[in-house]
MARLUM-776748 format. One record per residue (C-alpha): residue in one letter; x negated, y, z negated. Coordinates in steps of 0.001 Angstrom, whole numbers, plus 500000, padded with zeros to 6 digits. Layout:
BEGIN
+---+--------+--------+--------+
: r :      x :      y :      z :
+---+--------+--------+--------+
: A :      X :      Y :      Z :
...
+---+--------+--------+--------+
***
This chain:
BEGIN
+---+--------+--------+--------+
: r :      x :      y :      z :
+---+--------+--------+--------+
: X : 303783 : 125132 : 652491 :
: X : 305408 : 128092 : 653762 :
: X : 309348 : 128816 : 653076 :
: X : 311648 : 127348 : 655636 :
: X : 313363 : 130670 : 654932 :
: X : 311010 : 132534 : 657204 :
: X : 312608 : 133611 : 660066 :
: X : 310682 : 136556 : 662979 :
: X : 310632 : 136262 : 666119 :
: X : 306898 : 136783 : 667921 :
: X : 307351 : 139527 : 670936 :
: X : 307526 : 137046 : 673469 :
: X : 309795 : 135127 : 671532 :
: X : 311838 : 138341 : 671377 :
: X : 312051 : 138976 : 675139 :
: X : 312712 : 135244 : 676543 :
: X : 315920 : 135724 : 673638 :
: X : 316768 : 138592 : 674867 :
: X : 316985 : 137474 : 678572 :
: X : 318264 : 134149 : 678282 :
: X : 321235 : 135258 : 675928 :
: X : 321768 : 138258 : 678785 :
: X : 322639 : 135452 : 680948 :
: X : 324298 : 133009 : 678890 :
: X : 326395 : 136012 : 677516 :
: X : 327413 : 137373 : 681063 :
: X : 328328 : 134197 : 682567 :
: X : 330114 : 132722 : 679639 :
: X : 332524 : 135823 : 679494 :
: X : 332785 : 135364 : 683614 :
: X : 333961 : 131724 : 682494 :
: X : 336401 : 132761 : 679842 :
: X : 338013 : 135449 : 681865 :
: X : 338224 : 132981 : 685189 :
: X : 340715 : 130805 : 682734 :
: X : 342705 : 133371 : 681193 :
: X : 343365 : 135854 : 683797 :
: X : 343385 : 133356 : 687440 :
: X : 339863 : 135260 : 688398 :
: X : 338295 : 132897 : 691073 :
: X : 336328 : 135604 : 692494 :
: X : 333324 : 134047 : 690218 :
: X : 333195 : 130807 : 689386 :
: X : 330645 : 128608 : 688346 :
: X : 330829 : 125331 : 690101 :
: X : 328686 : 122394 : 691690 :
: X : 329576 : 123622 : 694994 :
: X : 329241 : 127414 : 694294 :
: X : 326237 : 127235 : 692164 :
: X : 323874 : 129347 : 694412 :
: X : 326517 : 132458 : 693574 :
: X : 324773 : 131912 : 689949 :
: X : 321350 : 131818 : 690801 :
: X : 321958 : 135505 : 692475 :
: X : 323791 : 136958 : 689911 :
: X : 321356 : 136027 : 687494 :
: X : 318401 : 137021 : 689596 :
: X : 320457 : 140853 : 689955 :
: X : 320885 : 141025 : 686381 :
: X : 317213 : 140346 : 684898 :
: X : 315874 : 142371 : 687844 :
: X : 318243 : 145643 : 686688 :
: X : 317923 : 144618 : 682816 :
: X : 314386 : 144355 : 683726 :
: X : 314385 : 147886 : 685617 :
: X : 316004 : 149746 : 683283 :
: X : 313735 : 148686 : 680198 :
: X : 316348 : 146690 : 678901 :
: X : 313591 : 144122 : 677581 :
: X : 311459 : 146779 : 675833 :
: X : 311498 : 145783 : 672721 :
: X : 311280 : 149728 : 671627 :
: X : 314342 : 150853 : 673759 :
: X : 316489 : 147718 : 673343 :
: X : 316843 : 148577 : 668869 :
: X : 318266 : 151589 : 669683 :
: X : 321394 : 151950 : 670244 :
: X : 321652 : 154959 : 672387 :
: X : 318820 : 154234 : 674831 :
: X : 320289 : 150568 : 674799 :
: X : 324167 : 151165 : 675479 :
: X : 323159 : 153526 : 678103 :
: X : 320842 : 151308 : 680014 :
: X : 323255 : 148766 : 679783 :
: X : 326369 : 150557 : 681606 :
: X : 324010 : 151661 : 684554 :
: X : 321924 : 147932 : 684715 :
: X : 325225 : 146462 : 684385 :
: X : 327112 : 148777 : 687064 :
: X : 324086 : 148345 : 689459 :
: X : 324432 : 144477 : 689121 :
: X : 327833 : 144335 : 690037 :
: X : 327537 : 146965 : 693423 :
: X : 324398 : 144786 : 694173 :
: X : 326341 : 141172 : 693752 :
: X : 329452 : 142813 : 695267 :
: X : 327629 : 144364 : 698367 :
: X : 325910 : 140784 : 699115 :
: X : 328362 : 138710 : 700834 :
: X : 326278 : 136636 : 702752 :
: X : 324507 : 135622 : 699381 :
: X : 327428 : 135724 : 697181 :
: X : 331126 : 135557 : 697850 :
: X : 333332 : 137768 : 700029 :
: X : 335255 : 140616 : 698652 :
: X : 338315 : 139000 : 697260 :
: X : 341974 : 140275 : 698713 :
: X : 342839 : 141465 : 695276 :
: X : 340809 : 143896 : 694692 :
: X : 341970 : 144542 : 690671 :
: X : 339250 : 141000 : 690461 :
: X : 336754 : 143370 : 691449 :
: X : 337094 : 145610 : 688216 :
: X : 337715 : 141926 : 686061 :
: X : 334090 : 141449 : 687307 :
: X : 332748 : 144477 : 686314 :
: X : 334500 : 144306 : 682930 :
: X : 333109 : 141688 : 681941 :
: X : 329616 : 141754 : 682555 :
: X : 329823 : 145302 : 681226 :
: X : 331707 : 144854 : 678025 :
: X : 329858 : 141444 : 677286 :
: X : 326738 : 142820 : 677819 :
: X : 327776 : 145748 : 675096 :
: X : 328735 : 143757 : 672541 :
: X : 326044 : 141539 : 672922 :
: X : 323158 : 144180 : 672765 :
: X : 325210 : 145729 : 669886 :
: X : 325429 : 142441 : 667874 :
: X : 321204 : 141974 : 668531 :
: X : 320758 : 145680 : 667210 :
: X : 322472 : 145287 : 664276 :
: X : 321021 : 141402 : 663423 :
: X : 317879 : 140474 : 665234 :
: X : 316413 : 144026 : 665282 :
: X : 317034 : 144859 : 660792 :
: X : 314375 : 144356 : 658903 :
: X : 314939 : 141238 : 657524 :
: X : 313290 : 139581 : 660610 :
: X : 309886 : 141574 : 660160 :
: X : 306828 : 139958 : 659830 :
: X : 304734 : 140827 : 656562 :
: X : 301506 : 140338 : 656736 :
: X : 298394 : 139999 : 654871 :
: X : 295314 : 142336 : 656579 :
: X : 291508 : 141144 : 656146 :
: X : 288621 : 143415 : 656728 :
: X : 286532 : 146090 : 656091 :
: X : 288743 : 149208 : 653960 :
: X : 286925 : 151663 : 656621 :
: X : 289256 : 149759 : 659709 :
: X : 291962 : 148728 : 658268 :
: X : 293493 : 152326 : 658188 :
: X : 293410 : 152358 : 662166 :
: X : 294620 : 148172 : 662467 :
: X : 297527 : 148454 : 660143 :
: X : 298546 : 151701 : 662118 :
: X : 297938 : 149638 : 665684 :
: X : 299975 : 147041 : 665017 :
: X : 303038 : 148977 : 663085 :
: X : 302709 : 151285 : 666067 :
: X : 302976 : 148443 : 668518 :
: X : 305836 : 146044 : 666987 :
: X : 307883 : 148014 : 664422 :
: X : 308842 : 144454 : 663120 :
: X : 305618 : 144076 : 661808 :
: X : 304885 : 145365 : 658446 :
: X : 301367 : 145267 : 656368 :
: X : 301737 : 144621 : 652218 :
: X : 298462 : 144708 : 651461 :
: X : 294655 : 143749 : 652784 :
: X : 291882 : 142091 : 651546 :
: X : 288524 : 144390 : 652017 :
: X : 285087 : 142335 : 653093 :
: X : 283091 : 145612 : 652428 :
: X : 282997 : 146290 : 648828 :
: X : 281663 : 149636 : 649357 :
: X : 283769 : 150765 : 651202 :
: X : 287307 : 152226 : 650700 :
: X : 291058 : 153345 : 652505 :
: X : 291596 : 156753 : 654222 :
: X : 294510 : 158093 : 655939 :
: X : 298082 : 157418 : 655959 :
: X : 297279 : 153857 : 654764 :
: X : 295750 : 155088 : 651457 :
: X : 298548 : 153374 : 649667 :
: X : 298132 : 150581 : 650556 :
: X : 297777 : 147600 : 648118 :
: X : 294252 : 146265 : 647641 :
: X : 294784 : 142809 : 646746 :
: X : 292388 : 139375 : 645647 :
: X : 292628 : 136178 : 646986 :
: X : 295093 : 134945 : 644324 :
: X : 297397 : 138120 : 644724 :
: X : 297383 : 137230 : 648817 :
: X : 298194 : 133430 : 648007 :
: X : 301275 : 134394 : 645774 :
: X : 302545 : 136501 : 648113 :
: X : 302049 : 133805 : 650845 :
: X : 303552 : 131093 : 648531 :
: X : 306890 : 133043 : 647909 :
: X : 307220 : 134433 : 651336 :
: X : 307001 : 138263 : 650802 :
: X : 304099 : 137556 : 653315 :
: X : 304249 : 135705 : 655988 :
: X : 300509 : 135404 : 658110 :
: X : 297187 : 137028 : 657557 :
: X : 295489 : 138956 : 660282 :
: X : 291731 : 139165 : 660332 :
: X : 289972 : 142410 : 661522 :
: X : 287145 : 140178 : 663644 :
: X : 284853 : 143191 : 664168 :
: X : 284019 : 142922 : 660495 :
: X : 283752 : 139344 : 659915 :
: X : 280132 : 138843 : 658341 :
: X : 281833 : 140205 : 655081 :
: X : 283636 : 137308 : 654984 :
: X : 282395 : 135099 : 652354 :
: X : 282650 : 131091 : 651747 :
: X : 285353 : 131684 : 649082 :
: X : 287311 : 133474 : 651930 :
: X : 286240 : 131292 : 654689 :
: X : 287624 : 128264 : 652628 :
: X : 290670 : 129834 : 651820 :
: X : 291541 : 130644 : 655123 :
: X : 290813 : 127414 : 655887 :
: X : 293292 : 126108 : 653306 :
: X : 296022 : 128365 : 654419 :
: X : 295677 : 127428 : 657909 :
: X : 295855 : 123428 : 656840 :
: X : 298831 : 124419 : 654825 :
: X : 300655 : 125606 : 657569 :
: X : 299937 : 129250 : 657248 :
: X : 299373 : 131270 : 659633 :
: X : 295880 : 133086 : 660441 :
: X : 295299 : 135217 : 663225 :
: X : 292335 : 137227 : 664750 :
: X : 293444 : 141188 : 665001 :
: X : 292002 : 141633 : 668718 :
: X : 294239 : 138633 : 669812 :
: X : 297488 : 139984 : 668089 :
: X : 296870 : 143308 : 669265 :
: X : 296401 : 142450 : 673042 :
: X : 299795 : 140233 : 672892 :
: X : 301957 : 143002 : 671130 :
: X : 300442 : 145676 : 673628 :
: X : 299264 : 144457 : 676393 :
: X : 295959 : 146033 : 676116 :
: X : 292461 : 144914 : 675141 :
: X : 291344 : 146644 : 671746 :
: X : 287865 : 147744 : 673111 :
: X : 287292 : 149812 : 669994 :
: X : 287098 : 146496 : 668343 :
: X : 285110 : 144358 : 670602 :
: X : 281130 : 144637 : 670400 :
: X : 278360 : 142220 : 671580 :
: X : 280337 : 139140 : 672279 :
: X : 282817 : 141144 : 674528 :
: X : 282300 : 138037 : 676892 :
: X : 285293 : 136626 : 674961 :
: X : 287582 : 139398 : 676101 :
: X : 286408 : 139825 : 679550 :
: X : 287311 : 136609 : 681284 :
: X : 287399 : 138649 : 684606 :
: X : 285711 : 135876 : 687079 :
: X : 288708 : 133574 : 686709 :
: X : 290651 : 136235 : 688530 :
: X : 288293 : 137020 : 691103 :
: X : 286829 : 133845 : 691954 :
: X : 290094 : 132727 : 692648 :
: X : 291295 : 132388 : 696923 :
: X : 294344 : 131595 : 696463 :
: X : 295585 : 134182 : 694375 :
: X : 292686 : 136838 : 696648 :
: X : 294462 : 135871 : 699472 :
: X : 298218 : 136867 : 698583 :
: X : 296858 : 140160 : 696668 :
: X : 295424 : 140879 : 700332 :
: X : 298578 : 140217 : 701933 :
: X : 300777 : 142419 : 699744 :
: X : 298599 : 144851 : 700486 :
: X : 298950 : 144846 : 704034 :
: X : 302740 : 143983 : 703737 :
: X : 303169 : 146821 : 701173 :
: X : 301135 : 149536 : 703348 :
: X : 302959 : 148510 : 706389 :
: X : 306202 : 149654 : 705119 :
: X : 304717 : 152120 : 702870 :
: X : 303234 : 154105 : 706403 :
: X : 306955 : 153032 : 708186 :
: X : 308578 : 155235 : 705424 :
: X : 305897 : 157746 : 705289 :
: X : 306419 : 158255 : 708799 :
: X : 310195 : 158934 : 708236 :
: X : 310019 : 161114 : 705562 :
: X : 307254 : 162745 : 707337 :
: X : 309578 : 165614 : 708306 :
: X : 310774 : 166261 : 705207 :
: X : 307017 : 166758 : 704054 :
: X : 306159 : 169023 : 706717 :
: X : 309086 : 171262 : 705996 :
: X : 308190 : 171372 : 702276 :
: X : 304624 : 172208 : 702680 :
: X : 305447 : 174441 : 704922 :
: X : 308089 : 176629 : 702458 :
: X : 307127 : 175580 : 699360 :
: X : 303201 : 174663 : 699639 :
: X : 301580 : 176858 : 702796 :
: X : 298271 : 175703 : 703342 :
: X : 296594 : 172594 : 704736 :
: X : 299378 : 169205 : 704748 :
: X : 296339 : 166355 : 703556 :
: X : 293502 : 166817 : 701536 :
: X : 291220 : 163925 : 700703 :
: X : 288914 : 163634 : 697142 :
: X : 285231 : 161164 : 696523 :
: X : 286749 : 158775 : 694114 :
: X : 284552 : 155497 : 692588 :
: X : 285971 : 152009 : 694119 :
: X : 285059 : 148599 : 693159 :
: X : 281564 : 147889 : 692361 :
: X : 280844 : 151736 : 692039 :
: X : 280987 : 152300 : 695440 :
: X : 282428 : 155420 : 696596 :
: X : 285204 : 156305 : 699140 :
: X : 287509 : 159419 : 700509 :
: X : 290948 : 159144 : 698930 :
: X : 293916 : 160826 : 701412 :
: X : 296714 : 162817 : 699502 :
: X : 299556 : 164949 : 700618 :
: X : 298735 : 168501 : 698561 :
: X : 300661 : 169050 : 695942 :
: X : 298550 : 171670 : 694553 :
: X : 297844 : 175380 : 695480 :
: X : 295219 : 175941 : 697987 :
: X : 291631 : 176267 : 695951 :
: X : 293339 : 174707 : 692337 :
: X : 289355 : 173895 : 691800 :
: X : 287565 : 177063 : 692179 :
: X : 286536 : 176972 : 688104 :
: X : 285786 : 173388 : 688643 :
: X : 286486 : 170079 : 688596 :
: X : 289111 : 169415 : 686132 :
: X : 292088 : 166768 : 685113 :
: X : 295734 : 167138 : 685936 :
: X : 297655 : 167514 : 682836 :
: X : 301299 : 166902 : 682256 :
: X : 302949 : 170755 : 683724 :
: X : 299913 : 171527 : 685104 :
: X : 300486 : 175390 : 686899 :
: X : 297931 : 174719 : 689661 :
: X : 301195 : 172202 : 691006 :
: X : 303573 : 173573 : 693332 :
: X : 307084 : 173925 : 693028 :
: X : 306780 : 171361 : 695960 :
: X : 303859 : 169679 : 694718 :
: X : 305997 : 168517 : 691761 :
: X : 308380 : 167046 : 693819 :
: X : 306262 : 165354 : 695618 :
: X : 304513 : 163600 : 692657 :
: X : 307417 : 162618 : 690640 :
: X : 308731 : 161030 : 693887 :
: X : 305020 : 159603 : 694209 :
: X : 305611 : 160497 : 697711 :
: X : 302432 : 162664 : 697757 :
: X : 300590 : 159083 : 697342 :
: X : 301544 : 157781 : 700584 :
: X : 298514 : 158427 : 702677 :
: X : 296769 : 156257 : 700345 :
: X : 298613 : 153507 : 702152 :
: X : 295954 : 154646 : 704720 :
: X : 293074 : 153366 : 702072 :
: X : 294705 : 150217 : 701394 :
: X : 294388 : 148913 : 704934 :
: X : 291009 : 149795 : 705305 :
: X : 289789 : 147849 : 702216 :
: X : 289052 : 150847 : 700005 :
: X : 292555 : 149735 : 697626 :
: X : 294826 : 147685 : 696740 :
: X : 298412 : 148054 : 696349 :
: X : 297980 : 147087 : 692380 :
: X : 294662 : 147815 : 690294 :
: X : 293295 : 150822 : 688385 :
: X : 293425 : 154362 : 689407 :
: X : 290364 : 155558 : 691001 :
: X : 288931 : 158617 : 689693 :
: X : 286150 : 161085 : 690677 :
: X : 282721 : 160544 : 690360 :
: X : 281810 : 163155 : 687466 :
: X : 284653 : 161970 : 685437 :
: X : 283734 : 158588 : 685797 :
: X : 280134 : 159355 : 684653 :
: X : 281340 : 162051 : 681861 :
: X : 284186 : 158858 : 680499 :
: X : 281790 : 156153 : 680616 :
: X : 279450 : 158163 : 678096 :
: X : 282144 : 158492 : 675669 :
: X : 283942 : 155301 : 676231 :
: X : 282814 : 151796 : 675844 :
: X : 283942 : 149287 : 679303 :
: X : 285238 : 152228 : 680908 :
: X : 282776 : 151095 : 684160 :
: X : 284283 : 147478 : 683385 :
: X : 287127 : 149022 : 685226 :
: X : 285141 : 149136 : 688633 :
: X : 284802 : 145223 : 689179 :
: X : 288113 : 144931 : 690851 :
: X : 289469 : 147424 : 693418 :
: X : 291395 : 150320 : 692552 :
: X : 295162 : 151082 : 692873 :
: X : 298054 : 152753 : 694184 :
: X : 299973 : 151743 : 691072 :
: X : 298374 : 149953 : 688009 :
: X : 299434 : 148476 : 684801 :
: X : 298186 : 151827 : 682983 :
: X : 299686 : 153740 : 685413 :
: X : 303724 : 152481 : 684444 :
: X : 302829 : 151821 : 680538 :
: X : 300561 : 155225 : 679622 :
: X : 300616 : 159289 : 680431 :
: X : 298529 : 161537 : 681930 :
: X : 295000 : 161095 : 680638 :
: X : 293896 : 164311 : 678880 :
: X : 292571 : 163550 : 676141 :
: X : 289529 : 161141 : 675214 :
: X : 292270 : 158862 : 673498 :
: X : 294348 : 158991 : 676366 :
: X : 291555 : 157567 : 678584 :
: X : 290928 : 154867 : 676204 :
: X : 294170 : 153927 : 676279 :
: X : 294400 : 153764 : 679804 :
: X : 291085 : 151699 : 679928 :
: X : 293016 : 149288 : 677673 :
: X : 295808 : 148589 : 679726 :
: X : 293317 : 148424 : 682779 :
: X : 290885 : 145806 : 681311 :
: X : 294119 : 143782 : 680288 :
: X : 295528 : 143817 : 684063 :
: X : 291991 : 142616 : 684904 :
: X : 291933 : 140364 : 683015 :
: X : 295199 : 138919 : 682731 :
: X : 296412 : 139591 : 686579 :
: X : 298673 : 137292 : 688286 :
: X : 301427 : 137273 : 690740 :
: X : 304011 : 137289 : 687694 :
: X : 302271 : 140603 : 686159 :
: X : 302196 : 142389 : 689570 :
: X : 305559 : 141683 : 690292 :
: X : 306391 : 143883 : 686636 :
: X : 304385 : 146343 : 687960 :
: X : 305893 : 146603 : 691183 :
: X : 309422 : 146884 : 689320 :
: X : 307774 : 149351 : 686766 :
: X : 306878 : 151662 : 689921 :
: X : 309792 : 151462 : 691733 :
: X : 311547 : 152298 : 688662 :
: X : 309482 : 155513 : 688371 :
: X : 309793 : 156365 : 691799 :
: X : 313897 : 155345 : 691883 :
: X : 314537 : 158207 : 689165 :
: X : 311808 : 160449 : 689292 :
: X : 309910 : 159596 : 686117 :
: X : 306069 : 160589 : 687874 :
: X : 304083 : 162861 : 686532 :
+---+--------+--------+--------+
***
C-alpha cells in the first residue's frame, strides 16, 4: 500500500485551497478585529449575512483577475505580494463603493482603513505562509514515466513545464530499441522491480503512461499495472494528466482513436447551453457597439493624427464549418502593410502604428467585430478566425487544426487569454491546444474565466 506519508496536492486541489482559505482567512481576521477593536462596520451575522456573500464574491473575482489562482504566479513571492495589495485594495473600494449591496459608509471613518487592514495584511501573511509550505518541494509529486525512450524526452518536459510540483525519477521504456535524447538524457532507466521499490517507499508516488505508445506494453507490465492500481497506486494515462495540468488537448499525442478526445457533439447538441451562448452574444455586442459608439471620437481623432488613411478595413477569414466571412477591424496598421504578402502579426510588429498599438492592447481596434457577432458570423467566445491561406498552409503542418472550425469563431477565446502571438509552427499548435480544449470542455463556468481573463487584458493593457 502506499505511505500515508504522501502528501501533494493535484492542481485543482491546489486552486479550490487556495480560494477557500482566501476567504476563510479574510473573514476570520474581519472577525477577530470586530472583537478587539469595536469594528461593526463588518460583521458577520444571521441578519447581515448577504454583506458576506458580496465580499466574498469581490474578492475571488479580483484574486481571480489578478492571477492570484495561477498556480505559477501565486509561488512567487514578488508576483504574489504584489497582486495581492492591488486585488486586495480593489476589493475593499469595490465593497466600500456598494452601499446598496453592502453596508453604508460608517461615521468613523478610521473603520474604513481597519477594513482595509485587514483583508490586506491577512491576505499577506496568508499567501506568504502557502509560499513558503504548500508551494516547497516536499509536496511534489514523483512520478514513475512509461513509454517509448523516443517520447518520453518531450512528456517529462510537458508535464515539469506545466506543474513545477511534478517531478519525473525515472521511466520505464516499451521500445527496446529505442533510447533518451535531450535534456532528459539523465534520466534513470529503470525495471519493473526498481519502479515497485521506489513506489513501495514513497520516493515515487504514481506512474504516468505515455498512451501513444502502448502496444509496447507487455503482459508482465500490463499485470503490474494492474497490481499497482489494486494496491492503491496510482496509474494515469499521459494525455489525461496533461489536459488537466494545462488545459489543452495534447494533439501531438492523439492518433486514430482521437474520438476519445474530441467529445465535441455534447457541446453542440446541447439547447440549453446554445441558447445562452446566443444571448451573451447579443447582450455582449449590444454594449460592446454602445461603447464603441462613445469612444468613437476618440478613434476618429487617433486615426486621423496618428494612423491617416482609411478608419475600417475588413479581411476573408474561415468561420464555422469552413465557411467564409468579411471580418470588420478598426486599422491599426499602415496603409498597404501587405504589399509583399500575406503574412502574420508578430509580437512588435513595425507595420503597427504608433496608434495602431494602442488600439490593440486596448483591444479597442476589435470592436467592429461586435458588428459580426450579431449577424451570426461570431460569437463573443470561441477561436480566432484566421485567413483562408493560413488556414490551408496550418492544417498541412498541423494535425486537428480544421477541428477548430466546428464551432464558431471568437472575439476572445481560451487561446487567446492563455497563449502569445502565433509565429511560430509551435505557437500555432499550442494555440490549437487550448482551442480544441475550449471545444471541448466549454461551459458557462469556462466562459465566464474567459470573460474575466479578457477584461483583465483589456483593464491594463496586456494585448498584443
Amino acid at each position: 500500500m502506499p505511505s500515508k506519508n504522501s502528501i501533494h496536492f493535484e492542481i485543482s486541489e491546489r486552486k479550490i485551497l487556495l480560494r477557500v482559505l482566501d476567504v476563510l482567512v479574510v473573514l476570520t481576521a474581519l472577525e477577530i478585529v470586530g472583537f478587539y477593536f469595536e469594528f461593526d462596520y463588518f460583521r458577520i451575522t444571521a441578519e447581515q449575512w448577504s454583506w458576506t456573500i458580496v465580499l466574498t464574491a469581490y474578492l475571488l473575482f479580483f484574486n481571480t483577475l489578478f492571477e492570484l489562482y495561477n498556480l505559477v504566479r501565486a509561488s512567487r513571492i514578488t508576483s504574489t505580494l504584489n497582486s495581492v495589495i492591488t486585488a486586495s485594495s480593489l476589493t475593499s473600494l469595490a465593497y466600500l463603493l456598494t452601499p446598496f449591496f453592502t453596508p453604508t459608509l460608517p461615521e468613523n471613518r478610521l473603520q474604513i482603513l481597519f477594513f482595509y487592514l485587514a483583508l490586506t495584511l491577512s491576505m499577506l501573511l496568508w499567501r506568504s505562509i502557502y509560499i513558503k509550505l504548500f508551494a516547497s518541494s516536499r509536496f511534489d509529486k514523483k512520478i514513475v514515466l512509461l513509454g517509448n525512450a523516443e517520447d518520453i524526452t518531450l512528456v517529462a518536459q510537458n508535464l515539469e513545464e506545466a506543474n513545477p510540483y511534478y517531478k519525473v525519477i525515472g521511466y520505464l521504456n516499451t521500445n527496446t530499441q529505442a533510447s533518451l535524447k535531450g535534456q532528459f538524457i539523465k534520466l534513470n532507466e529503470l525495471t519493473i522491480t526498481q519502479a515497485q521499490e521506489l513506489l513501495k517507499s514513497n520516493e515515487a508516488t504514481g506512474v504516468v503512461v505515455s498512451g501513444n505508445q502502448i502496444d509496447g506494453i507487455t503482459p508482465q507490465v500490463y499485470n503490474w499495472l494492474i497490481e499497482l492500481v489494486e494496491y492503491g497506486h496510482e496509474v494515469r494515462e499521459y494525455t489525461q494528466v496533461y489536459e488537466e495540468m494545462t488545459e489543452r488537448v495534447p494533439v501531438q499525442f492523439i492518433g486514430k482513436d482521437f474520438y476519445r478526445f474530441f467529445p465535441f457533439a455534447r457541446n453542440n447538441q446541447n439547447a440549453l447551453y446554445r441558447f445562452y451562448h446566443r444571448t451573451m452574444d447579443i447582450v455582449l455586442s449590444c454594449i460592446g457597439l454602445a461603447l464603441g459608439i462613445l469612444l468613437l471620437p476618440i478613434v476618429l481623432l487617433g486615426n486621423l493624427l496618428g494612423n491617416r488613411g482609411p478608419l475600417l478595413y475588413k479581411q476573408e477569414r474561415v468561420g464555422i464549418n469552413r465557411t467564409g466571412f468579411y471580418i470588420y477591424k478598426f486599422r491599426s496598421m499602415v496603409t498597404n502593410a501587405e504589399e509583399g504578402g500575406a503574412q502574420f502579426a508578430k509580437k512588435n510588429d513595425v507595420r503597427i502604428t504608433k496608434f495602431g498599438r494602442f488600439l490593440r492592447r486596448s483591444r479597442i481596434d476589435e470592436f467592429p467585430q461586435f458588428i459580426n457577432i450579431l449577424k451570426g458570423d461570431m460569437s463573443i467566445i470561441g477561436p480566432r478566425p484566421e485567413r483562408p491561406i493560413f488556414v490551408k498552409e496550418l492544417s498541412k503542418k498541423i494535425p486537428f487544426y480544421d477541428t477548430r472550425h466546428v464551432i464558431k469563431p471568437g472575439l476572445t477565446g481560451w487561446a487567446q487569454v492563455k497563449a502569445k502571438y502565433g509565429e511560430t509552427d509551435d505557437d500555432h499548435l499550442r494555440k490549437l491546444q487550448y482551442d480544441l480544449f475550449y471545444i471541448k470542455k466549454r461551459s458557462v463556468f469556462l466562459d465566464i474565466r474567459i470573460i474575466v481573463k479578457t477584461l483583465s487584458t483589456v483593464l491594463f493593457f496586456k494585448g498584443q
